[in-house]
N, C-alpha and C positions, 0 to 999 in steps of 0.2 A: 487455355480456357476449357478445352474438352476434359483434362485430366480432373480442372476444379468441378464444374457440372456432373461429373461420375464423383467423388466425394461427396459433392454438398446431397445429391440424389440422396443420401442415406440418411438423410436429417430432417429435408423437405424444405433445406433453402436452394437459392439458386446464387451462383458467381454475379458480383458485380463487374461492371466495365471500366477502367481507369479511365474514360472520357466520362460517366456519371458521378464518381466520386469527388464531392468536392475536400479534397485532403486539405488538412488543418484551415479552412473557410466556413466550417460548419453554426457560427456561432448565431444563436436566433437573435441576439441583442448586439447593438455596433455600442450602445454606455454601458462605461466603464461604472456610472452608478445606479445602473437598475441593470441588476441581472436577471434573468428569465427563471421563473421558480424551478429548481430542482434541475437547473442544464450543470451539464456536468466539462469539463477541463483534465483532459486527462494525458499526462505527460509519463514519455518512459525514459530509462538512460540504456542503449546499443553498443553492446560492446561489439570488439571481434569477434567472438565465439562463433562456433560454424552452425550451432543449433538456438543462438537466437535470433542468426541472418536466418536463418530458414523457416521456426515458427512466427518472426516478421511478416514474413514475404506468404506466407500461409494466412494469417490473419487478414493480411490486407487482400488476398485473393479472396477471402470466404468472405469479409468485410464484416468482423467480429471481433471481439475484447475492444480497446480503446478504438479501431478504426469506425464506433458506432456510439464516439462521445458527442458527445453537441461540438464541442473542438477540441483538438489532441494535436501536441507536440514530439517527435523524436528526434530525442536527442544521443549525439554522440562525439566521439576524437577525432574522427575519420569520416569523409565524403561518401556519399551514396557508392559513387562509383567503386571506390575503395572495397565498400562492404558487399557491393553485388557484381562482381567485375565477370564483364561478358554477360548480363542478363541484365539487358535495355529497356522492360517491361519495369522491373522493378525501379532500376535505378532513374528512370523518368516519372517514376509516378510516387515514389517515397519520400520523401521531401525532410531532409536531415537537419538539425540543427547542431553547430559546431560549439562543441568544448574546448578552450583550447586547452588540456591538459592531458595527463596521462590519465588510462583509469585502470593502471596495474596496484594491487594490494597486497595486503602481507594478511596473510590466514593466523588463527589460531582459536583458542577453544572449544569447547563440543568436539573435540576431536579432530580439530585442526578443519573445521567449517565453517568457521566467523570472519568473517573478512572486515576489516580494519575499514570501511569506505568514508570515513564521517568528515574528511575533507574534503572527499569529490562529492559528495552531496550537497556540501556546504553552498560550492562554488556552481554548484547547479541552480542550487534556490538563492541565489544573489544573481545569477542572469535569469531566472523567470522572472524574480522582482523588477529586473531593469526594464525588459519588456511588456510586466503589464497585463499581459492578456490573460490572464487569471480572473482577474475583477471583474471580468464579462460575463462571470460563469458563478453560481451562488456555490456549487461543491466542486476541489480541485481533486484530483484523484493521480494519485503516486502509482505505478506497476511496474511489478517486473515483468519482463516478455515470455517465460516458463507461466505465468500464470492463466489459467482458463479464467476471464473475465467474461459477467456477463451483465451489463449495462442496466440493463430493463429489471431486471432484479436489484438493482442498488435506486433505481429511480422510485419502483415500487416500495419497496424499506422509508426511503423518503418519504413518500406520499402518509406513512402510515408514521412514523415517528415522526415528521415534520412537516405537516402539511400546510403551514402556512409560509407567508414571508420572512416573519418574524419569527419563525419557532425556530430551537436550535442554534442561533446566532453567537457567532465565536467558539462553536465545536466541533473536534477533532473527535476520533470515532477508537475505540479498543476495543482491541477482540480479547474474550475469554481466552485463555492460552492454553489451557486444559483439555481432556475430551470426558474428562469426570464430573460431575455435576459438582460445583464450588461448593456447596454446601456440608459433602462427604471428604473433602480432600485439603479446605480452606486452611487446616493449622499443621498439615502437613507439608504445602507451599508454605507458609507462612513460617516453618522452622526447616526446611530443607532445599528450598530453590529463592524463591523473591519473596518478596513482602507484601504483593498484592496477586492477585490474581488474573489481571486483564493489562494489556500491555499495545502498546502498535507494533505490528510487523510489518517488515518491508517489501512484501510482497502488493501489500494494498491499504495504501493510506492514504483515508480520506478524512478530506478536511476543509470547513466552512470557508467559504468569501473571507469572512472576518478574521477568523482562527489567522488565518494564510496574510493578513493586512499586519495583526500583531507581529509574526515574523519580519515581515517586511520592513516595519516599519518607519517611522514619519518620514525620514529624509528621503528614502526613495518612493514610497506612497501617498507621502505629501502629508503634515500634521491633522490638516485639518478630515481629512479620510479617516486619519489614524484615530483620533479623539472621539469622531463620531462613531468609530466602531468600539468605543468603551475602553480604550487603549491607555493602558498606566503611566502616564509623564517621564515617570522617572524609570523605566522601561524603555522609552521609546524606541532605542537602539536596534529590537528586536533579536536578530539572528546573528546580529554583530556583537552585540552584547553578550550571549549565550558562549557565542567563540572563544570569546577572551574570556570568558569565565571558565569553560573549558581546559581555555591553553595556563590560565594563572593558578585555577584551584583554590588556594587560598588566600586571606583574608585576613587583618588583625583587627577584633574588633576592640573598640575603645571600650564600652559599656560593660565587657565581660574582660578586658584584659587578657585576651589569650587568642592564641590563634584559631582560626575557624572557616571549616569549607565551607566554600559557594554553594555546591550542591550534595554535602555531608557523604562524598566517597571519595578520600585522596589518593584511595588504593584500586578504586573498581575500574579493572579494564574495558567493563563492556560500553562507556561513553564513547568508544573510538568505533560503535559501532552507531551506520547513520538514523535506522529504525527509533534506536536506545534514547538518542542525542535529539533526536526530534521531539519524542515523545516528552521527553525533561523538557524538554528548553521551551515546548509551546504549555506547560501545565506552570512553569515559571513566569512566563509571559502574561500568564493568566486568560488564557485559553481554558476550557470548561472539557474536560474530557467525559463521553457519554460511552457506558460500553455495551456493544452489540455482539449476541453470538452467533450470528445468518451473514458477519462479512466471508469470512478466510476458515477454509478445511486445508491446511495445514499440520502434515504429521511432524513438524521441526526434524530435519537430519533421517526422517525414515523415508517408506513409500507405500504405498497404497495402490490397490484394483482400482480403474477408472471404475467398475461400479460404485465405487462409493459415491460417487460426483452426483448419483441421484436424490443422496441427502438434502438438497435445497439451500443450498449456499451459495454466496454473491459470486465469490470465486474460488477456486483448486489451486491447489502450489505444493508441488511445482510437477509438470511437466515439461521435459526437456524435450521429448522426441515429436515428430510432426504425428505418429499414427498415436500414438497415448495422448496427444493433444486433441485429435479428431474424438479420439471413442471417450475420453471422458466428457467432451461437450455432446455426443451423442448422448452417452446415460444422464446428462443435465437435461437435456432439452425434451427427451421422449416419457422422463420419469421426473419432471420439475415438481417437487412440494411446494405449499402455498408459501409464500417468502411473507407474508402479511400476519401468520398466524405470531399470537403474544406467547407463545411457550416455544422456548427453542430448544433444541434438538438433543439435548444431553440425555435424553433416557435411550432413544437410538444411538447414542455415544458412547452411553453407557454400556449396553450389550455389547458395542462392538468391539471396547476395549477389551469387557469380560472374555470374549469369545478369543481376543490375540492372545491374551496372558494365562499363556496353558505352563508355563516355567515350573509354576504352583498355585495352590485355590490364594483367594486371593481373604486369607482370612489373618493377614495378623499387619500389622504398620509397612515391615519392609518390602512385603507382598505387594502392598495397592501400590506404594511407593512407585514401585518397579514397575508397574503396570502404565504407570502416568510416562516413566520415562521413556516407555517404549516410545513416545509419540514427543517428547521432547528433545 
């Protein structure tokens, strides 16, 4: 505790006591169908790594990113004890939930930094569904444990994009994926990386009560939830549906006489990735995707000064190390921008790309091109 009170000193918070925290009990509503506006569900998945048992075990000392959701789940293959072994503090106050699976993966593209995870995710949101406690909460939120989350800024976003009950309802959230302003670089994505410009990442995916009921759906959240949340009949299947569409791909349709994909890529590998497979599978659902540029600073595959983390964004990714994890929420907290304003941050994006891509001026197609990759 002395070591946490000399860190948090540099922020102007102070350490929580694991006899005050109430780990995953946080929820302000016990029904499943009135959730509390804007409480937020926030689940992670724990592997072995030695540096996500560590910024774990740091988050929940400083009592920050998910351990400051309304309720939050950790999940993993392996027991508390397992992942904190000889360090009694943690593993009595961490409270694990078991996977029973492997969550070893097979890498590849970007350079052999995509990890293949989109059946261990699967198999994750079919036991959130069994249990439920999602519904309690009006937004579920997905993290990875490298990521600097910060709560109060994704509540505030809320407040402002969706201040009612009713606002929002059945949406899942996309971040720009750029750090160039879409409107300078739009048919440059559009003819040399994807087809659209805003996408979910796996670092922080957030997504409506509802959104999260259509995945679910009827059988394990029961029809009548499912319907009332605007849920397509012939959909109902949800994320079981998605799967096997997935694993079969193709289709013979009667009306055109010829073969035809389910989700028109029988070649594209990146489905196997769980981010990819989400995003599809909940906009097939019919799910309303809205996209925000104030969730995720994410350079994709590079890295960045924690100063940058004073830009004013929901959350950073990735920091891996416990002191890059301190100093980037240090320049978040001491230099927070207003998260409420309606212009987001692409002209400060903008410079700051300008300012990396010194390779060449950045005056002709292959130029900017290369300047976006940096951060791709």
């Amino acid at each position: 505790m002395a070591r946490c009170a000399t860190l948090l000193s540099l922020i102007g918070a102070t350490c929580s006591s694991t006899e005050n925290v109430e780990f995953a009990t946080r929820a302000r509503s016990p029904s499943w169908d009135n959730p509390v506006l804007h409480s937020l569900f926030c689940v992670t998945l724990l592997t072995q790594r030695q540096y996500e048992r560590d910024l774990l075990a740091l988050q929940q000392a400083m009592n920050i990113g998910l351990f400051k959701c309304d309720e939050f789940q950790i999940w993993s293959n392996v027991s508390a004890g397992i992942l904190f072994p000889g360090k009694k503090e943690e593993e009595a106050s961490i409270r694990i939930s078991l996977l029973n699976r492997s969550l070893d993966t097979t890498r590849g593209g970007a350079g052999g930094q995509v990890a293949a995870n989109t059946r261990i995710f699967q198999e994750l949101w079919r036991r959130i569904f069994q249990e439920k406690r999602f519904l309690r909460h009006q937004w579920t939120i997905k993290l990875d444990v490298d990521a600097v989350f910060m709560p109060d800024r994704l509540r505030a976003m809320f407040r402002e994009r969706c201040p009612g009950r009713f606002d929002c309802r059945s949406v899942f959230f996309r971040q720009n994926y750029t750090y160039l302003p879409p409107w300078t670089l739009v048919k440059y994505i559009n003819s040399n990386l994807l087809n659209d410009v805003a996408a979910m990442f796996g670092p922080l995916e957030v997504m409506h009560r509802e959104a999260l009921i259509f995945l679910c759906g009827a059988d394990l959240c029961g029809r009548d939830r499912f319907i009332g949340a605007r849920g397509i009949a012939s959909r109902s299947e949800g994320l079981r549906r998605c799967a096997w569409e997935m694993d079969h791909r193709q289709y013979y349709s009667q009306s055109v006489k010829q073969v035809k994909n389910f989700w028109g890529d029988d070649s594209d590998p990146s489905i196997n990735v769980e981010d990819v497979f989400l995003d599809r599978c909940l906009q097939r659902l019919n799910a309303w995707p809205l996209v925000e540029n104030r969730l995720l600073y994410d350079p994709q595959f590079g890295s960045y000064p924690p100063e940058d983390c004073a830009l004013g964004f929901v959350a950073y990714h990735p920091f891996k190390d416990v002191l890059g994890h301190q100093t980037c929420l240090l320049h978040a907290t001491a230099h927070a921008r207003n998260v409420s304003s309606d212009q987001p941050f692409h002209e400060e994006l903008h410079l700051l790309v300008m300012r990396r891509a010194t390779e060449a001026p950045l005056d002709s197609e292959q130029n900017i091109l290369r300047a976006v990759l940096l951060f791709y």
